[in-house]
C-alpha positions in Angstrom: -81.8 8.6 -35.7 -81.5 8.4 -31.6 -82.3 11.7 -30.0 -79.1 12.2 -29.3 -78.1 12.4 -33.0 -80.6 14.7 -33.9 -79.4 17.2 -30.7 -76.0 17.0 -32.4 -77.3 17.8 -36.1 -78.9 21.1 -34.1 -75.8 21.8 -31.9 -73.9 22.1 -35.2 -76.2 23.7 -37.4 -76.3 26.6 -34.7 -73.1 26.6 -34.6 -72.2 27.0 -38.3 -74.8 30.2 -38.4 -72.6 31.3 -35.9 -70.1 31.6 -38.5 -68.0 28.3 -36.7 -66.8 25.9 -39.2 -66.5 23.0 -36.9 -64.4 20.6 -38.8 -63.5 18.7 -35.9 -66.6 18.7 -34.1 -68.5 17.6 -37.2 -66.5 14.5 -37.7 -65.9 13.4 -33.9 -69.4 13.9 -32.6 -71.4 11.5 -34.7 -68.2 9.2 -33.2 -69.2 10.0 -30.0 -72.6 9.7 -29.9 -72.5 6.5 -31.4 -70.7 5.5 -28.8 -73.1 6.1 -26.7 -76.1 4.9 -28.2 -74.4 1.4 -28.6 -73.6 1.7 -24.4 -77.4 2.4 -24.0 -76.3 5.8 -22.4 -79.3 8.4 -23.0 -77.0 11.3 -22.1 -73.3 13.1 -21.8 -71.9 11.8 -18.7 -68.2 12.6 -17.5 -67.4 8.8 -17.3 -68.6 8.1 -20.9 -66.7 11.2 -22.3 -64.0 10.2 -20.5 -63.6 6.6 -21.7 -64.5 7.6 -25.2 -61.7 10.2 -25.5 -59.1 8.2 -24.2 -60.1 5.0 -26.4 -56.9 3.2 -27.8 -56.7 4.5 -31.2 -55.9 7.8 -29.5 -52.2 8.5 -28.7 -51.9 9.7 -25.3 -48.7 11.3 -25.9 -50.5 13.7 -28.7 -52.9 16.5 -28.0 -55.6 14.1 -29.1 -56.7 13.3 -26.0 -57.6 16.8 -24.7 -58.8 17.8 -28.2 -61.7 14.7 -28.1 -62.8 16.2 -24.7 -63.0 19.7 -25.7 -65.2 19.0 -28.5 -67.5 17.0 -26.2 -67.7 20.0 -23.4 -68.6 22.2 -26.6 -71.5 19.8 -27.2 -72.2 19.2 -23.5 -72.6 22.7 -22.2 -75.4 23.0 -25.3 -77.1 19.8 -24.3 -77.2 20.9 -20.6 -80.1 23.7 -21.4 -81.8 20.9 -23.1 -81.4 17.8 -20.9 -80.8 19.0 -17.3 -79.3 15.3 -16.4 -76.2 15.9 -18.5 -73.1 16.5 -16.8 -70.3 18.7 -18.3 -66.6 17.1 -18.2 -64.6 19.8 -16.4 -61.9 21.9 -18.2 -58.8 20.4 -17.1 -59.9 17.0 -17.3 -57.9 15.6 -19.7 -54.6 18.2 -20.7 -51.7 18.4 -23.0 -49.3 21.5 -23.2 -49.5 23.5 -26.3 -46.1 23.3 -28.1 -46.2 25.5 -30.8 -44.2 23.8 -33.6 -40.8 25.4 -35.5 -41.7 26.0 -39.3 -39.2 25.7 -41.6 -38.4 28.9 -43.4 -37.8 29.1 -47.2 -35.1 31.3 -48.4 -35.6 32.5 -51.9 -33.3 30.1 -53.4 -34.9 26.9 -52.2 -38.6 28.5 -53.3 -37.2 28.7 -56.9 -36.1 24.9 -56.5 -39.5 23.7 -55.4 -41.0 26.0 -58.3 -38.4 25.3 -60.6 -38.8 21.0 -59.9 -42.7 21.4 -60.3 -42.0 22.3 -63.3 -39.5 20.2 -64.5 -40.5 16.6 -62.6 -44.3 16.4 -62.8 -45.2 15.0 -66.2 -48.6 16.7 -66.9 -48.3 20.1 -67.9 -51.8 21.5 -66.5 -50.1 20.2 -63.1 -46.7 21.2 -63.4 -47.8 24.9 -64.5 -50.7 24.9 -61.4 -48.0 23.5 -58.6 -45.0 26.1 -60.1 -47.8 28.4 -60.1 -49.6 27.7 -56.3 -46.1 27.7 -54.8 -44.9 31.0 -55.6 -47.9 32.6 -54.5 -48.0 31.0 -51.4 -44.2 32.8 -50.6 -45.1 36.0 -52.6 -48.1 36.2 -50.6 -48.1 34.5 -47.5 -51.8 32.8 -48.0 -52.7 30.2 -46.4 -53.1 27.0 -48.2 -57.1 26.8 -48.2 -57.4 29.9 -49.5 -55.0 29.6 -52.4 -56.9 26.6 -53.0 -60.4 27.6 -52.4 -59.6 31.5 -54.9 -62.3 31.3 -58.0 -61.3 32.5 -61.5 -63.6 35.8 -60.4 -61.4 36.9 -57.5 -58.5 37.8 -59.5 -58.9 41.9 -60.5 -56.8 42.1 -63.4 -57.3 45.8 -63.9 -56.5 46.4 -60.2 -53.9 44.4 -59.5 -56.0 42.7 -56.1 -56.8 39.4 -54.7 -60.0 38.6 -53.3 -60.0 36.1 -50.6 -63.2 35.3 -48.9 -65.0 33.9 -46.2 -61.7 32.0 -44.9 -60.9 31.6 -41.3 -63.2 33.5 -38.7 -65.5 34.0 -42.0 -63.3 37.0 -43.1 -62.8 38.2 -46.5 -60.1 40.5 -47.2 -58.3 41.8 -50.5 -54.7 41.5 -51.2 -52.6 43.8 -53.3 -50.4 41.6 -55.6 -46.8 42.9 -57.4 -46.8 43.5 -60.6 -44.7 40.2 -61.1 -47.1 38.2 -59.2 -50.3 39.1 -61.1 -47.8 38.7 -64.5 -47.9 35.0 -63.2 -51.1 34.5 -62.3 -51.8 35.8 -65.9 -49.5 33.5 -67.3 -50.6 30.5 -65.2 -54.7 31.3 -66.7 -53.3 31.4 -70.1 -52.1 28.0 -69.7 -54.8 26.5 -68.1 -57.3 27.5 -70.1 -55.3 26.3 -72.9 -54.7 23.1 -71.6 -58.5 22.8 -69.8 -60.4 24.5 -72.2 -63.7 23.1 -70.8 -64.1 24.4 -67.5 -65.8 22.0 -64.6 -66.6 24.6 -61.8 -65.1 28.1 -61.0 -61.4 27.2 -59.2 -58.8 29.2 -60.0 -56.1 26.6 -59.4 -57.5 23.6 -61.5 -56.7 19.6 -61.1 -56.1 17.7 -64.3 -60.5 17.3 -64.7 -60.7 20.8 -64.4 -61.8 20.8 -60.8 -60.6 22.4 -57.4 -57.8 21.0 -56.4 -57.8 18.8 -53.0 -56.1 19.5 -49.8 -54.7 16.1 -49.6 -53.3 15.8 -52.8 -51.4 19.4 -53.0 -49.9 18.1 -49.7 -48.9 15.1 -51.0 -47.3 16.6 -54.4 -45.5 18.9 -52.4 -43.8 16.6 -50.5 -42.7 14.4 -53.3 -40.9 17.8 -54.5 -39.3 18.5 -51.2 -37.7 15.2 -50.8 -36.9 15.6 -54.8 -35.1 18.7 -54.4 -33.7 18.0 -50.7 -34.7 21.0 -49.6 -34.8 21.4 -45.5 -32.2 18.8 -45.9 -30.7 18.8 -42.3 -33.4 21.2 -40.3 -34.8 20.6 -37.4 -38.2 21.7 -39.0 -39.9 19.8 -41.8 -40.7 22.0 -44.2 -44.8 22.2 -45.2 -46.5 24.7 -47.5 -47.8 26.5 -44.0 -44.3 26.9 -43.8 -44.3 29.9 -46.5 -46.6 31.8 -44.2 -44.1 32.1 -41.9 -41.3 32.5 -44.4 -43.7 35.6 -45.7 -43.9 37.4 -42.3 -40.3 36.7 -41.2 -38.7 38.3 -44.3 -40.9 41.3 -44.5 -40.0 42.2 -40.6 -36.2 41.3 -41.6 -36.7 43.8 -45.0 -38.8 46.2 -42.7 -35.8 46.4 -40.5 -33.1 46.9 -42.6 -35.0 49.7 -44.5 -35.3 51.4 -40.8 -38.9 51.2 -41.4 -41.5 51.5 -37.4 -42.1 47.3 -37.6 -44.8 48.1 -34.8 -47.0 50.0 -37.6 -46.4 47.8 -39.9 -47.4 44.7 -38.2 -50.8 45.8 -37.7 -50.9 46.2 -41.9 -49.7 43.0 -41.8 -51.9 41.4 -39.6 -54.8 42.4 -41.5 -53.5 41.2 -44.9 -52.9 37.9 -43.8 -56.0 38.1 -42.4 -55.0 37.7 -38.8 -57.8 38.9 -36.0 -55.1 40.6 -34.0 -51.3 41.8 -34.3 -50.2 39.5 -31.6 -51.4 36.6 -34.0 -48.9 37.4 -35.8 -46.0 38.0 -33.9 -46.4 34.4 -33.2 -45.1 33.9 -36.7 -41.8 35.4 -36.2 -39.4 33.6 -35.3 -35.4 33.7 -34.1 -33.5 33.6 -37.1 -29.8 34.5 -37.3 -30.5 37.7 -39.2 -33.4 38.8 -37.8 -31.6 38.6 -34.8 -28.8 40.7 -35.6 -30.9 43.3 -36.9 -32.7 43.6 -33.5 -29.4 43.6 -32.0 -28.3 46.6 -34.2 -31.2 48.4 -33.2 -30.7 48.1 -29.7 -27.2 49.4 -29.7 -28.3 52.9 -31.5 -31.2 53.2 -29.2 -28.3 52.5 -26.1 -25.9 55.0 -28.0 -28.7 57.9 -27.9 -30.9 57.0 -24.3 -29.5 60.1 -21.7 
């Protein structure tokens, strides 16, 4: 192992008892630094990050680019205490605008297709039941996908109704209160399983078809077989994604929250925190312009015009 290797194995293990996950940096790195010890480069220079970031198999039109040098300036300004000849690329070096993609948001009806063909079109019925299952507590609930897949038999509190997710994003753990209907299905969903799986291989809630936690991958790949199968998003101009459901989850409650004349100010701080969001603006980012939403603000405007002095 080159020195420079080992300086990376301790820039991420810091990092990680930091509480940083560092997906990215964990798997681009090693790249880099390989990269350099086959250049017979010693250290982070500016013209080596920059020639490794922009190497072909990049798309210069993506973010990819500007993402490669970021996680080198991470690693860079660590090494710099260390090894006073490395040089830190700039900020601004290499750029690419943040465009914040258009999610496709389910209506009710198309999240009873999707359930309703995972049920009906995938032959095994340990996966059928887990992908009917998965779905509708990704729009009941507005989880993200990782959590729903990383949740343990043990975080489900039958007696009270309440969801335990842990150590997710930011390495927060939060509890969510489920509806009655919800935790009926989860109930009916472990009945099944364990039925079907009666020999357990670890603690997942959500089980593949050898009993283990389901992968990331493969849910995304399922799901997409049911969205073409179904045709739903047929004709958006978003393709619709399981992350898709989170924003589904936070538009409709502010569209319900509206209508019932509830303050949507107070209650997107609640909601911030049960999604697990750091900061209400977070998730205002999640809302977006749709047709009812927007004639509900509208409404609300007028009666607050009707009554200003």
């Amino acid at each position: 192992m080159s020195a420079l290797s080992q300086h990376v194995d301790d820039y991420l293990r810091l990092r990680r008892a930091l509480g940083h996950k560092l997906a990215d940096a964990g798997r681009l790195l090693p790249r880099f630094v390989a990269s350099l010890d086959d250049a017979g480069i010693r250290t982070v220079t500016v013209q080596a990050a920059l020639t490794w970031a922009q190497e072909p198999a990049a798309d210069p039109q993506s973010s990819v680019w500007a993402h490669r040098m970021s996680v080198v300036r991470g690693f860079a300004r660590y090494l710099a205490g260390i090894d006073s000849a490395t040089e830190v690329p700039p900020v601004g070096l290499l750029t690419h605008p943040k465009r914040r993609r258009c999610a496709h948001l389910y209506s009710e009806a198309e999240t009873v297709a999707l359930m309703d063909a995972a049920h009906r079109r995938i032959p095994s019925p340990l996966r059928a039941a887990t992908f009917e299952t998965l779905i509708g507590l990704l729009a009941a609930t507005g989880m993200r996908v990782g959590e729903a897949i990383a949740l343990d038999r043990g975080d489900v509190n039958w007696a009270e109704g309440l969801l335990t997710v842990r150590q997710t994003k930011f390495m927060k753990s939060r509890e969510l209160a489920l509806h009655p209907s919800t935790l009926n299905a989860l109930a009916a969903y472990a009945k099944q399983r364990d039925a079907l799986q009666p020999v357990s291989t670890g603690p997942s809630f959500f089980v593949s078809l050898t009993g283990t936690r389901l992968l990331y991958e493969n849910v995304g790949r399922t799901f997409r077989k049911l969205v073409a199968a179904t045709g739903v998003g047929a004709g958006s101009v978003a393709r619709p994604c399981l992350h898709g459901f989170r924003h589904s989850f936070v538009v409709h409650s502010v569209v319900d929250w509206n209508r019932d004349g509830e303050d949507v100010r107070v209650r997107m701080q609640w909601l911030s925190t049960y999604l697990g969001h750091r900061e209400p603006r977070n998730t205002y980012l999640y809302l977006s312009a749709t047709p009812e939403l927007l004639t509900l603000a509208a409404g609300r405007l007028e009666a607050y015009q009707d009554i200003r002095p």
